[in-house]
DOKOLVEX-933145 format. One record per atom (N, C-alpha, C): residue number from 1; y, z, x negated; residue in one letter; atom name. Coordinates in nm, 3 decimals. Each point is the difference from the previous one (the first is absolute). Layout:
N
NUM;Y;Z;X;A;CA .
...
***
This chain:
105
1;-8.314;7.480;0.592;X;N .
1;-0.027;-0.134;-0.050;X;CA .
1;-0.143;-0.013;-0.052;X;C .
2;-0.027;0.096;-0.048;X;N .
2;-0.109;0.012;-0.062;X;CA .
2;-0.163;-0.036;0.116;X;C .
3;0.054;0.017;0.165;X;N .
3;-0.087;-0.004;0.099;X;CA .
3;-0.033;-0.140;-0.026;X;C .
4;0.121;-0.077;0.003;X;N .
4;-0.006;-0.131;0.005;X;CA .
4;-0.079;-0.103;-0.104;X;C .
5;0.051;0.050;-0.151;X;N .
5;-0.094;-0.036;-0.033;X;CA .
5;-0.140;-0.055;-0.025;X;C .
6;-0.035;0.191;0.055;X;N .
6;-0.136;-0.018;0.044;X;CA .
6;-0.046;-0.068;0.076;X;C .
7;0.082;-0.052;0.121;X;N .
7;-0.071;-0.048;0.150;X;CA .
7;0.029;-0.194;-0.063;X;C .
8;0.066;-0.026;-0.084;X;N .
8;0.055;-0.163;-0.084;X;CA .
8;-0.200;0.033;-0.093;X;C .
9;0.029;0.123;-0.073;X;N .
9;-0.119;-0.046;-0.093;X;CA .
9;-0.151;0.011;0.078;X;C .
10;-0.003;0.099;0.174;X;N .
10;-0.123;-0.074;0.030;X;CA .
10;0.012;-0.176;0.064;X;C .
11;0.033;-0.047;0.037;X;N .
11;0.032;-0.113;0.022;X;CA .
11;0.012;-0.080;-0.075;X;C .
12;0.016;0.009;-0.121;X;N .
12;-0.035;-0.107;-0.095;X;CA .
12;-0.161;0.053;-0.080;X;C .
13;-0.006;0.098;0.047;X;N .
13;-0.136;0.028;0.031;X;CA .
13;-0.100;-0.079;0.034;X;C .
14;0.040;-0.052;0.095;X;N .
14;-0.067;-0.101;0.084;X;CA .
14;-0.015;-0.148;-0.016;X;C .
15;0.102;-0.019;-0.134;X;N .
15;-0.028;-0.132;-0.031;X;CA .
15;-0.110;-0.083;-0.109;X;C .
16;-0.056;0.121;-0.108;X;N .
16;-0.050;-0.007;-0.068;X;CA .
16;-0.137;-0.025;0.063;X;C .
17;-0.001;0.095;0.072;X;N .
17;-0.230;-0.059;0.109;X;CA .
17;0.033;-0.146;0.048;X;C .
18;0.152;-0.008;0.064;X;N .
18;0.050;-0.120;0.084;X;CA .
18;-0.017;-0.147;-0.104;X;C .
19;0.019;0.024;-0.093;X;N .
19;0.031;-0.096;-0.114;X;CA .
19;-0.127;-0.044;-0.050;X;C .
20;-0.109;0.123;-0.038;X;N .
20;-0.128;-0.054;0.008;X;CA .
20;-0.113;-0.080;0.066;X;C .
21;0.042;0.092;0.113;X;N .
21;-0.060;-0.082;0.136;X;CA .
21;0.052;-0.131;-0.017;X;C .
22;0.107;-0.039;0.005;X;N .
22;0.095;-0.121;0.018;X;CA .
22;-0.078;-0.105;-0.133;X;C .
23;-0.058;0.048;-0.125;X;N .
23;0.004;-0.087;-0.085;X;CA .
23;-0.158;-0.051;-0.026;X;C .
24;-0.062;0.044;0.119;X;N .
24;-0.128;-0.014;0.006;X;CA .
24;-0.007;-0.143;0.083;X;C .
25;0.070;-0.051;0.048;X;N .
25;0.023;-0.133;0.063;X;CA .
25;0.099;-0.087;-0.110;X;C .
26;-0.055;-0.138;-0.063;X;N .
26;-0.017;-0.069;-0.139;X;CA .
26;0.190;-0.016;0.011;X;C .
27;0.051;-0.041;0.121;X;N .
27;0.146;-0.052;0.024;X;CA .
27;0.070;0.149;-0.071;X;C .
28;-0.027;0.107;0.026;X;N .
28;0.077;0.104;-0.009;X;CA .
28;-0.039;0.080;-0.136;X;C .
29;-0.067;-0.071;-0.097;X;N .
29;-0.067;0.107;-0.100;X;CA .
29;0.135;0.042;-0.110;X;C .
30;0.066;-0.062;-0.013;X;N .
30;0.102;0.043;-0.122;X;CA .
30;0.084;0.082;0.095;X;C .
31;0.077;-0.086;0.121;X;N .
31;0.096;0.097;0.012;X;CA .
31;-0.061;0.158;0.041;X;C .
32;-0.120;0.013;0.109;X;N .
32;-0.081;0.093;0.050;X;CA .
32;0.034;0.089;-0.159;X;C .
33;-0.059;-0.002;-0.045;X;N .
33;-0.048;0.068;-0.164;X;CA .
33;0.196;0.047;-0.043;X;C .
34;0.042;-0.084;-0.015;X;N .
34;0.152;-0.003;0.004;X;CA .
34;0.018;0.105;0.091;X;C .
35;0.009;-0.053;0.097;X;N .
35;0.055;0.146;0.095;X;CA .
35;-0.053;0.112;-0.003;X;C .
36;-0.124;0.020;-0.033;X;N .
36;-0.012;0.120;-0.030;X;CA .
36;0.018;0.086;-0.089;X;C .
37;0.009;-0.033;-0.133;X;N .
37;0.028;0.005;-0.135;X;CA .
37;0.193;0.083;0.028;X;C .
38;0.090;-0.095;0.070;X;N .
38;0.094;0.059;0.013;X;CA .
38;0.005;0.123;0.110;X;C .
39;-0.106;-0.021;0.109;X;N .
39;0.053;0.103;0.085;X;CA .
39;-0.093;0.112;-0.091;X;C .
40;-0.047;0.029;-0.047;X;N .
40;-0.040;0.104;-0.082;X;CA .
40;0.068;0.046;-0.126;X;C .
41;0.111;-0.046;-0.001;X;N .
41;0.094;0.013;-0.116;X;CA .
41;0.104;0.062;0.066;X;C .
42;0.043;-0.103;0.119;X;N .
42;0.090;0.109;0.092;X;CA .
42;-0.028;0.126;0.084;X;C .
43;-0.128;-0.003;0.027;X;N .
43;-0.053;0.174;0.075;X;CA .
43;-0.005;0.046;-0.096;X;C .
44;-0.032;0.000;-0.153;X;N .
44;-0.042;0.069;-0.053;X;CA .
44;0.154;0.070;-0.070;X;C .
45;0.097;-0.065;-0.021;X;N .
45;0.154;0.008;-0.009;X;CA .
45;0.065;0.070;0.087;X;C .
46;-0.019;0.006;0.132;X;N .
46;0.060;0.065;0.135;X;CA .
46;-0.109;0.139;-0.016;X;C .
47;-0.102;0.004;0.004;X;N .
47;-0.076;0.147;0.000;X;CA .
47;0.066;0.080;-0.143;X;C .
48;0.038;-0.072;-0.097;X;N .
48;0.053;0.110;-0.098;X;CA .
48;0.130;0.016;0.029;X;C .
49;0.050;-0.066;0.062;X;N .
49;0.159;-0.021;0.022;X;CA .
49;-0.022;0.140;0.093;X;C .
50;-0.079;-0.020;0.111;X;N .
50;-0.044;0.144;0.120;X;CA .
50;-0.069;0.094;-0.054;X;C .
51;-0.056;0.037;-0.107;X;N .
51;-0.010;0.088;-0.067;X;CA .
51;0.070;0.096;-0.065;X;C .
52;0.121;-0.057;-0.061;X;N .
52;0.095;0.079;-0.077;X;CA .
52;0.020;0.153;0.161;X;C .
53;0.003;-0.056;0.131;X;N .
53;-0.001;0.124;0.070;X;CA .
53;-0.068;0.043;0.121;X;C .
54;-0.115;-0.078;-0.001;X;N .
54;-0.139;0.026;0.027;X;CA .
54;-0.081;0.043;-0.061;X;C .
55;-0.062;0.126;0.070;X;N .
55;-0.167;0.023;-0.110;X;CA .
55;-0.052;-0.142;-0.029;X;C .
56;-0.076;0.060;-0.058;X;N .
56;-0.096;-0.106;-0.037;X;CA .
56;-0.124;-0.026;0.088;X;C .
57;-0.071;0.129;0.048;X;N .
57;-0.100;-0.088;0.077;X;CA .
57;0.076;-0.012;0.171;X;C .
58;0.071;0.101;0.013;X;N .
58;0.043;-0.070;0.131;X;CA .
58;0.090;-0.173;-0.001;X;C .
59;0.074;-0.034;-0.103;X;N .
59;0.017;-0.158;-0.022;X;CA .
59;-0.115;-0.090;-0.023;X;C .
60;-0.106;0.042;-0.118;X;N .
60;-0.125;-0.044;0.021;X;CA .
60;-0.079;-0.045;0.148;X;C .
61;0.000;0.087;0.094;X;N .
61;-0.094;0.037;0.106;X;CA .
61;0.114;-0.079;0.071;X;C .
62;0.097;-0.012;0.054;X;N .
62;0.077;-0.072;0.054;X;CA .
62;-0.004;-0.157;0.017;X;C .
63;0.050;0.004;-0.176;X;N .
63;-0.045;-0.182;-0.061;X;CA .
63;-0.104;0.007;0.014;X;C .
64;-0.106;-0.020;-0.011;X;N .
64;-0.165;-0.028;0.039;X;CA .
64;-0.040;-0.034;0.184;X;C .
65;0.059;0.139;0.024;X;N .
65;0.023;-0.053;0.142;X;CA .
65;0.051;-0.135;0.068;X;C .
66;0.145;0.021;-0.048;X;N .
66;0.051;-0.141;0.070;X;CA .
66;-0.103;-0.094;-0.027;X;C .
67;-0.027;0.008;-0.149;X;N .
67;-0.079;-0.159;-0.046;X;CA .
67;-0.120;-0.016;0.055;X;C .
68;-0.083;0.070;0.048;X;N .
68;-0.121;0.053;0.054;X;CA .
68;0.023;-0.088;0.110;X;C .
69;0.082;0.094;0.083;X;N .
69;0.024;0.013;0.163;X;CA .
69;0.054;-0.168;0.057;X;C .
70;0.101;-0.067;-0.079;X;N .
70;0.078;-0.122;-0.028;X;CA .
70;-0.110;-0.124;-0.037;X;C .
71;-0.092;0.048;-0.054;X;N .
71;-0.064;-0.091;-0.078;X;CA .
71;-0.116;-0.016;0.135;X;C .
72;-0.088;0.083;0.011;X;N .
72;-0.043;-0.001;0.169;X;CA .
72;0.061;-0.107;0.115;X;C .
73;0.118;0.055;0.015;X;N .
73;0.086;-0.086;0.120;X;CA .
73;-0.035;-0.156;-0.046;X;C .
74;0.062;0.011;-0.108;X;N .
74;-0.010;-0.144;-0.063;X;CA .
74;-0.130;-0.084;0.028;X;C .
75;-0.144;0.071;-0.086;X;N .
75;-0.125;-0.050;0.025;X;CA .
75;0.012;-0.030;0.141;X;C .
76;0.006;0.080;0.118;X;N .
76;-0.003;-0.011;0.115;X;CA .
76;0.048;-0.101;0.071;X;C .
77;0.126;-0.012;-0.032;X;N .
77;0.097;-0.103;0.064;X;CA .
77;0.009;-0.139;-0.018;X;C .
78;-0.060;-0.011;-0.149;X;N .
78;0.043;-0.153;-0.100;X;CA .
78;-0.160;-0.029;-0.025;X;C .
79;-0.075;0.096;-0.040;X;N .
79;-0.167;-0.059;-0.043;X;CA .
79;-0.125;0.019;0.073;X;C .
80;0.043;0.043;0.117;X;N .
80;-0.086;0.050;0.096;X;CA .
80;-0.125;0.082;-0.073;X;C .
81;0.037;0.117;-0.020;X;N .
81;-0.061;0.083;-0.035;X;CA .
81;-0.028;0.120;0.156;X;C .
82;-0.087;0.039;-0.086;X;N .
82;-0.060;0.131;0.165;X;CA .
82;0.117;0.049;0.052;X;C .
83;0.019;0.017;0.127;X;N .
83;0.063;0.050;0.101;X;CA .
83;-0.034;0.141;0.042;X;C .
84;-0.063;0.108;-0.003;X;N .
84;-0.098;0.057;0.094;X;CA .
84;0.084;0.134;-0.004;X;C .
85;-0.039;0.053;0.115;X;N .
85;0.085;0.186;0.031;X;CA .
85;-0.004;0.025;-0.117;X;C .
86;-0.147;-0.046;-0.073;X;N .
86;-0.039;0.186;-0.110;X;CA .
86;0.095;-0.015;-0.080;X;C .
87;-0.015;-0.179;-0.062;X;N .
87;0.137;-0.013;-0.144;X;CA .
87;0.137;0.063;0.056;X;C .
88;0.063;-0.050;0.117;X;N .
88;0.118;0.044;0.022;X;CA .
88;0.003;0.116;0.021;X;C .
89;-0.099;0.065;0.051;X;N .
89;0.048;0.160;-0.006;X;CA .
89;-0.025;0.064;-0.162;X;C .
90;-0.015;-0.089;-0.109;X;N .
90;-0.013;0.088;-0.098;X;CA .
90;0.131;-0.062;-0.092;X;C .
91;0.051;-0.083;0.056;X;N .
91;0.133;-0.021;-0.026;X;CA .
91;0.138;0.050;0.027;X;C .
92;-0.070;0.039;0.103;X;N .
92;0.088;0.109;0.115;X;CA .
92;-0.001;0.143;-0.137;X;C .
93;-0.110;0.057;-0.035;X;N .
93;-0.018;0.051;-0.040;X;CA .
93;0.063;0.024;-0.133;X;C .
94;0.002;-0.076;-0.033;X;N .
94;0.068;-0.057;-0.167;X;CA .
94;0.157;0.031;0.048;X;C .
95;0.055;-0.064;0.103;X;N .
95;0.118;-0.007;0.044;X;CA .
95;0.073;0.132;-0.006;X;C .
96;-0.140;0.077;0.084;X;N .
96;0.104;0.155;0.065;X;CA .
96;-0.052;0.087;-0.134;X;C .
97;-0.062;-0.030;-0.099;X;N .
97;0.002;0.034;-0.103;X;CA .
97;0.150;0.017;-0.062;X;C .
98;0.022;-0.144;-0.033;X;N .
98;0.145;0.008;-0.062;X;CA .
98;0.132;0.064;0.056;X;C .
99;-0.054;-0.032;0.152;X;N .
99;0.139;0.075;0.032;X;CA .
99;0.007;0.150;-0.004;X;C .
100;-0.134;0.059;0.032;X;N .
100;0.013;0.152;-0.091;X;CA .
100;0.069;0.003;-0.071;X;C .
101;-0.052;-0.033;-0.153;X;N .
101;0.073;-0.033;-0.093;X;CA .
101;0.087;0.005;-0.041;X;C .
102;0.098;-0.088;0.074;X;N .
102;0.151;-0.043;0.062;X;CA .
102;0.095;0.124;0.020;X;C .
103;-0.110;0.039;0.110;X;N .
103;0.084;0.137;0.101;X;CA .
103;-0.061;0.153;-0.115;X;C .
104;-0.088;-0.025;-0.057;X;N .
104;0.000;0.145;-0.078;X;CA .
104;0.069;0.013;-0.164;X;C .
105;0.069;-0.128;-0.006;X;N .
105;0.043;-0.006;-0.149;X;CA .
105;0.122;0.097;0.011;X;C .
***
């Protein structure tokens, strides 16, 4: 259970950059700020929740990841942010990072 956690608290990971970004446009400034405020209350709730039987830096290095790696897609997909091999292969990178991780815990 404890995997799960972790993989709920990178993903709300992702809402807190999401929420900022979001509140930088005048329509979205409270809730933007709002949403992030909570999704950083809930990753930060789910990573201790995945802690009690996770190390610590391998849950660390994990959560960071997703939010990293998630938060990327996002720029990419929704704000047209850079596209290019190099970023994605260092996402790639980040990725097969974690799943080490994963597979050596």
């Amino acid at each position: 259970m404890a995997w799960v956690y972790l993989l709920l608290a990178g993903v709300f990971e992702i809402g807190w950059p999401l929420g900022f970004k979001l509140s930088q446009q005048p329509e979205y400034r409270v809730s933007g700020i709002a949403g992030a405020i909570v999704s950083m209350g809930i990753s930060g709730w789910l990573l201790w929740m995945a802690q009690r039987e996770i190390p610590i830096g391998t849950a660390y290095a994990v959560w960071t990841g997703i939010g990293g790696a998630g938060t990327f897609l996002i720029g990419v997909l929704f704000f047209g942010d850079a596209a290019t091999l190099t970023r994605f292969l260092g996402v790639a990178m980040i990725v097969g990072g974690v799943i080490t991780l994963k597979l050596a815990h």
